[in-house]
C-alpha positions as CSV (number, residue, x, y, z in Angstrom):
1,X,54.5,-20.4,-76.8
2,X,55.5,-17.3,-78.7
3,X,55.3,-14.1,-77.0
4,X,51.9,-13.1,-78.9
5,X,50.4,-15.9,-77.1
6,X,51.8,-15.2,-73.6
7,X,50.9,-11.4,-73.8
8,X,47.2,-12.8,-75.0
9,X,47.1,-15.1,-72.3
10,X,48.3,-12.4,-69.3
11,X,45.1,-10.1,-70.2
12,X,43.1,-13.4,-70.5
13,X,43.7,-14.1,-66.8
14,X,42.9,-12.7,-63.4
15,X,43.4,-14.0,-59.8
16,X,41.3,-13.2,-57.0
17,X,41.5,-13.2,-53.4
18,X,39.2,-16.1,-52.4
19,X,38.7,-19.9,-52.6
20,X,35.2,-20.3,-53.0
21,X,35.0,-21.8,-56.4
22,X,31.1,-22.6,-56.2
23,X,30.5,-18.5,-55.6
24,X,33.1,-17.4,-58.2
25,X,31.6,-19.7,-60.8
26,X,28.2,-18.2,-59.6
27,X,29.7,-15.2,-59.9
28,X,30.8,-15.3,-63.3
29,X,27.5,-16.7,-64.8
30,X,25.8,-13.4,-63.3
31,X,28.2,-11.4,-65.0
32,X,28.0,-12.7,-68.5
33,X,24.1,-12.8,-68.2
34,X,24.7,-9.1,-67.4
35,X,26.6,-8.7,-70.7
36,X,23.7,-10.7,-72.8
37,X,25.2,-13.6,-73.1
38,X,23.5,-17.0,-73.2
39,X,24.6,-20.1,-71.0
40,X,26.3,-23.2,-73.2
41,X,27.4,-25.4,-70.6
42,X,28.3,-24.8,-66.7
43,X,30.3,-27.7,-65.0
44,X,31.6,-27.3,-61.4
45,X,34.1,-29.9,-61.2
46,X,35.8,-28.6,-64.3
47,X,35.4,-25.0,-63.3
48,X,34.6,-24.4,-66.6
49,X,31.8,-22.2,-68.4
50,X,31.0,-21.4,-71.8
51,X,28.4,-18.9,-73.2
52,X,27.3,-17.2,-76.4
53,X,26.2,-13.7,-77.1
54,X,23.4,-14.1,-79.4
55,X,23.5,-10.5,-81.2
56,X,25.1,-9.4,-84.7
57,X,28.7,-10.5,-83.4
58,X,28.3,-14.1,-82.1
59,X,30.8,-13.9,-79.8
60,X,31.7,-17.2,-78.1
61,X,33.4,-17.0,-74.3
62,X,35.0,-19.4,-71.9
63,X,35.6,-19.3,-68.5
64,X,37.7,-21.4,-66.4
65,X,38.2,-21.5,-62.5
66,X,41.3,-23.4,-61.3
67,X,43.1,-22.7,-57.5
68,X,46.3,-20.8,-57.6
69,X,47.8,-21.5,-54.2
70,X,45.7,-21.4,-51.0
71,X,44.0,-18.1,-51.2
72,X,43.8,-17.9,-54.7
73,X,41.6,-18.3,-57.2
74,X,43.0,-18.1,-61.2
75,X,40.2,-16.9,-63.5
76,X,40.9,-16.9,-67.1
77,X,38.2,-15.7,-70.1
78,X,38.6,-16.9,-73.9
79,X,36.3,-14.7,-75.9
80,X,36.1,-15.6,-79.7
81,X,34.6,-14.1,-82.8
82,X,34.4,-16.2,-85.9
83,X,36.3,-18.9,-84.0
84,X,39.2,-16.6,-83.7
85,X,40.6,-15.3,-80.4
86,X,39.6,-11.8,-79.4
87,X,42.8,-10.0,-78.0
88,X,41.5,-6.6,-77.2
89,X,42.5,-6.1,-74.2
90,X,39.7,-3.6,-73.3
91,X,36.8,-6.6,-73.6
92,X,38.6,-8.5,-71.1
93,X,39.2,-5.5,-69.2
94,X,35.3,-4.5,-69.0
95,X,34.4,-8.2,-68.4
96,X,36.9,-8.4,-64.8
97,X,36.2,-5.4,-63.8
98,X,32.6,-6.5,-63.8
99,X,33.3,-9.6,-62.3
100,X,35.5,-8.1,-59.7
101,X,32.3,-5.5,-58.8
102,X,30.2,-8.8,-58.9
103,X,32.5,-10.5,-56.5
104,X,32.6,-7.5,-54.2
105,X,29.0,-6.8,-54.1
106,X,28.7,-10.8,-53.5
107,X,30.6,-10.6,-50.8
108,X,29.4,-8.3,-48.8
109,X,26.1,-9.1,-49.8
110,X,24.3,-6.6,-51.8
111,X,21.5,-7.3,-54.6
């Protein structure tokens, strides 16, 4: 990999502090429904998600959720637009700081 695609891949990616996959992918189905976008396909034992914003962009997203040592979990998002990588770092920004909000509010259970 060159160093475009690390860097890419570093704001792509986010671990949090828990091992509950099932509530993280929960989690992360929530928060792109709260940024309008419209579930593809959802499979658990992947740990994968993929969804589509259906307004004058198109924007295309998947989500995986893979352990990262025992108290870990790795989260990474791959948001396209005309089936090219988005690397704006401030749409992945906005979408984990959503998720972590999501995750805290989830946790300590609030509606």
């Amino acid at each position: 990999m060159d160093e475009s695609q690390v860097k890419l891949r570093s704001i792509q990616t986010r671990a949090f502090d828990t091992t509950e996959k099932n509530k993280m992918l929960r989690t992360v189905i929530t928060t792109l429904q709260d940024f309008d976008y419209v579930l593809d396909k959802a499979d658990a034992t992947l740990g994968m998600i993929s969804a589509t914003k259906l307004d004058e962009h198109q924007y295309r997203i998947t989500v995986t959720v893979r352990p990262r040592g025992e108290t870990q979990l790795l989260v990474r998002a791959n948001v396209q637009y005309k089936q090219k990588a988005v690397k704006d770092p401030i749409v992945y920004q906005n979408f984990f700081t959503s998720l972590a909000k999501s995750m805290f509010l989830t946790a300590h259970e609030v509606d």
